[in-house]
Structure formats: structure tokens, C-alpha cells
C-alpha positions as CSV (number, residue, x, y, z in Angstrom):
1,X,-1.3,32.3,44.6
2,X,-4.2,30.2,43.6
3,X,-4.9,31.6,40.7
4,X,-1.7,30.9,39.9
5,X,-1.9,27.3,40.5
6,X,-5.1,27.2,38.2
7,X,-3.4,28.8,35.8
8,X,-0.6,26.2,35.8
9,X,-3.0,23.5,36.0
10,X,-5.3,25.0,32.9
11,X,-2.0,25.0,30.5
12,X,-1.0,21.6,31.8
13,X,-4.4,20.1,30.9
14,X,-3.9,21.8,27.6
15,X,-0.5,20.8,26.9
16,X,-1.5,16.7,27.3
17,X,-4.7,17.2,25.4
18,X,-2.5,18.3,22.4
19,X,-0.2,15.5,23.2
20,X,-2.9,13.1,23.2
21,X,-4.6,14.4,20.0
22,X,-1.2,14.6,18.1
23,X,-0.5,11.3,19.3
24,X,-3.9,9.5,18.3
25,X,-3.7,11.6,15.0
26,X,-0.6,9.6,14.4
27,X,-2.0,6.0,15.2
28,X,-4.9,6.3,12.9
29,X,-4.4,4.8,9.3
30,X,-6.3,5.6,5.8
31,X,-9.6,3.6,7.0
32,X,-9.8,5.3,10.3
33,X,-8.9,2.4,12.2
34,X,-6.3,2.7,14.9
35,X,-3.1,1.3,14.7
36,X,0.0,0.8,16.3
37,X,2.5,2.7,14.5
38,X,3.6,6.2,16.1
39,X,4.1,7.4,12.6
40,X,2.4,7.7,10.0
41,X,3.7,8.4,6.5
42,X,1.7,10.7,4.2
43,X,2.1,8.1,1.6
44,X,2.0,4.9,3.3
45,X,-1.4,2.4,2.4
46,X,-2.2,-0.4,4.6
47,X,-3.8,-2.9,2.7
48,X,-5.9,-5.0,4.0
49,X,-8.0,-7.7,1.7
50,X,-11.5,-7.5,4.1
51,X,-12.3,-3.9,4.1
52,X,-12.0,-2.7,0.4
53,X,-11.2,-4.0,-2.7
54,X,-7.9,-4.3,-4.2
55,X,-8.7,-1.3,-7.0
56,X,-9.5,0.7,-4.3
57,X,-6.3,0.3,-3.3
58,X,-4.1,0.4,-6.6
59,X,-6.3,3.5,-7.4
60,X,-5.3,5.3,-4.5
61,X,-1.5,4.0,-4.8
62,X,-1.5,5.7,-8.0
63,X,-2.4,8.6,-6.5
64,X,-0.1,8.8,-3.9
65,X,3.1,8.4,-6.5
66,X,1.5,11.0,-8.4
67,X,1.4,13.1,-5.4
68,X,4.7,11.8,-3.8
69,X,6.5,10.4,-6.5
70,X,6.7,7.0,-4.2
71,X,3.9,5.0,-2.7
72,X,5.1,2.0,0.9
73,X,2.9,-0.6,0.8
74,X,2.2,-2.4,3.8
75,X,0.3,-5.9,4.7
76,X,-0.3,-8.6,7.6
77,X,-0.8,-11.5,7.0
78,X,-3.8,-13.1,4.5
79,X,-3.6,-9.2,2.9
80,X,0.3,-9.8,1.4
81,X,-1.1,-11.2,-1.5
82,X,-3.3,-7.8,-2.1
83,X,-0.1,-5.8,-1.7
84,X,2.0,-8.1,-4.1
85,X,-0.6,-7.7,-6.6
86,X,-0.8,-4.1,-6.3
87,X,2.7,-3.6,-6.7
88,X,3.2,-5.8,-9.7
89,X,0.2,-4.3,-11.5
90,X,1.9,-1.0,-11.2
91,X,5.8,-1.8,-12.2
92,X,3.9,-3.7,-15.0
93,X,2.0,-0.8,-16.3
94,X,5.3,1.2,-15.8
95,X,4.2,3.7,-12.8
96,X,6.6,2.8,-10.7
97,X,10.0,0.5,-9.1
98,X,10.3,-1.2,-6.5
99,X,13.0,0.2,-4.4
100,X,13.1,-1.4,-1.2
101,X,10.7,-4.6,0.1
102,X,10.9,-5.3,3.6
103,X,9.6,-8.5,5.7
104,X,9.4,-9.3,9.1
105,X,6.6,-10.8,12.0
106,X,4.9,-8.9,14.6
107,X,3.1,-10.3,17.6
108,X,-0.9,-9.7,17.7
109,X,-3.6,-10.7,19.8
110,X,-5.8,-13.3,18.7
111,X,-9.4,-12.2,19.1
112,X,-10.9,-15.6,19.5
113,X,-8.4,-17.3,21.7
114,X,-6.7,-14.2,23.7
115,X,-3.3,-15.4,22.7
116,X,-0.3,-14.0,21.2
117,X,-0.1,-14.6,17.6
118,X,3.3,-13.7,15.3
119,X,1.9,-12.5,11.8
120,X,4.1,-11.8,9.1
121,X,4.1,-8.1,7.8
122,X,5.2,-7.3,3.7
123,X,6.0,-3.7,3.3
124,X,7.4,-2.9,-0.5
125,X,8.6,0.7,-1.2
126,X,7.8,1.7,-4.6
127,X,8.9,4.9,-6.5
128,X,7.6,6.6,-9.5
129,X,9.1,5.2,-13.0
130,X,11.3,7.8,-15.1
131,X,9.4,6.0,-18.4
132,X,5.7,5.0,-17.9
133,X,4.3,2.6,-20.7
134,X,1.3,3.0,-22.2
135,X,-1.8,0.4,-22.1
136,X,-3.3,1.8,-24.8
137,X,-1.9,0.2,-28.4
138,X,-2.4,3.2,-30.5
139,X,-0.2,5.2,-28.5
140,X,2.6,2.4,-29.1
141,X,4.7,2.2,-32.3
142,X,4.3,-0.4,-34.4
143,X,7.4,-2.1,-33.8
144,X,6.2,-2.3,-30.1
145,X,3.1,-3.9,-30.3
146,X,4.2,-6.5,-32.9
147,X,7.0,-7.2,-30.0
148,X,5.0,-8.2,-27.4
149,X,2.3,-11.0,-28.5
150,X,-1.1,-10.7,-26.8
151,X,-2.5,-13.5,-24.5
152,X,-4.9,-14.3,-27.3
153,X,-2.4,-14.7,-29.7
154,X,-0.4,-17.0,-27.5
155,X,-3.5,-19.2,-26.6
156,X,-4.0,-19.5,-30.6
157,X,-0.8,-20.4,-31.5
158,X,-0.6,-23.3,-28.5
159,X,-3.9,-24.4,-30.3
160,X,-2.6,-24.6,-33.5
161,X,0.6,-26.4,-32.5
162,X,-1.8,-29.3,-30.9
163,X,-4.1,-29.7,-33.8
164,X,-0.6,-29.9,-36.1
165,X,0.0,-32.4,-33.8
């Protein structure tokens, strides 16, 4: 009868240590850091603009659409701007499209004060592009590149329109 009990006891000890471990394997984001979402996505990047730079970032969004063919994005606060620059540099080099952006706040503590602070939280769903563009000119045809001017020429021609002036 004992033995028994120890053998219940042993499996239930087992059973919430796997709990435990597939929950915390769930809150734990790209960086290690622990989070509070339950679920983590396979291809889901939270950016954040402190911890690594933003190529770090794009890099390993390209990646993940390459992997997944579609990349979320997510952000708090003063790291939105990060995650609107990743996603434009990507729909403008033709990798991918946005298909769903999402905003909302979410409460956090403040670590100086102790106090509840509302944050606001950017997620943008992007998906892999059906016709990427090239960066590189000699891969475009020549009707393309005349078609879209380069910055420089732009500058010069705004130049030359003052000194006609």
C-alpha cells in the first residue's frame, strides 16, 4: 500500500515538472528573456530597440519568411518604431506584405515607481511576396531602372532647378 502511494506520488511530481517545463518553454522569447505570452509562435520576433540592433532583427525576419513564408512582428512601446522599420524595409525590397497589423495597450509594471503603466503594443503580420524585387540594377531591365530615378539623381535635379532659378 505504501509503495503504492510513492508510486503515485513519483508520477505526480513528474507530471507537473513537465507541466512546468512546457509551460516556461512557452514564456521564453528569441532573447531568452521571459515573457508573458503562453504561446509562442515559431515565427514570431519581439523586437525590442535596447538589446540588439535593428539588422539583427530584419536579418532574422528574413529568415523566418524564408522558413515560414510569414514573419509577426511584435513591439512595446519606444521599440514600434524598430518594427515599423523592419517591416517597410522588407515590403520595400519585395520579401514580403503586410497582411494583418494589429494595435492595442497592455498594463506593465514600472520598475522605478512600482506602478501600473499601459504601454502600447504594434504587432504587423507579414507574409512572403509572390514577386521579390531585386536591389541589384543589373539584374533589372533597362526599362526598370530608367523608371525609378535614384536619390542622387533627384537631389541633382532639385539643384539644378535652384541655380536656373
Amino acid at each position: 500500500m505504501a509503495q503504492s502511494i510513492l508510486v503515485a506520488e513519483s508520477k505526480a511530481v513528474d507530471l507537473v515538472k513537465n507541466e512546468k517545463n512546457q509551460y516556461l518553454s512557452g514564456l521564453t522569447n528569441i532573447n531568452g528573456n521571459i515573457t508573458t505570452t503562453t504561446t509562442e509562435k515559431k515565427n514570431r520576433i519581439q523586437v525590442s530597440n535596447t538589446k540588439k540592433p535593428l539588422f539583427f532583427y530584419l536579418n532574422l525576419a528574413k529568415r523566418y519568411i524564408k522558413q515560414h513564408n510569414d514573419v509577426e512582428l511584435s513591439a512595446l512601446g519606444m521599440a514600434i518604431p524598430t518594427v515599423v522599420t523592419i517591416a517597410e524595409i522588407l515590403k520595400a525590397n519585395g520579401l514580403a506584405v503586410e497582411k494583418k497589423v494589429l494595435t492595442s495597450t497592455v498594463g506593465s509594471k514600472d520598475e522605478n515607481k512600482g506602478r501600473l503603466v499601459q504601454k502600447a503594443k504594434l504587432e504587423i503580420l507579414l507574409e512572403k511576396s509572390d514577386n521579390p524585387k531585386s536591389d541589384n540594377p543589373k539584374n533589372r531591365s533597362e526599362t526598370q531602372a530608367e523608371s525609378k530615378p535614384t536619390v542622387e539623381a533627384e537631389s541633382k535635379k532639385a539643384v539644378d532647378a535652384e541655380k536656373e532659378e
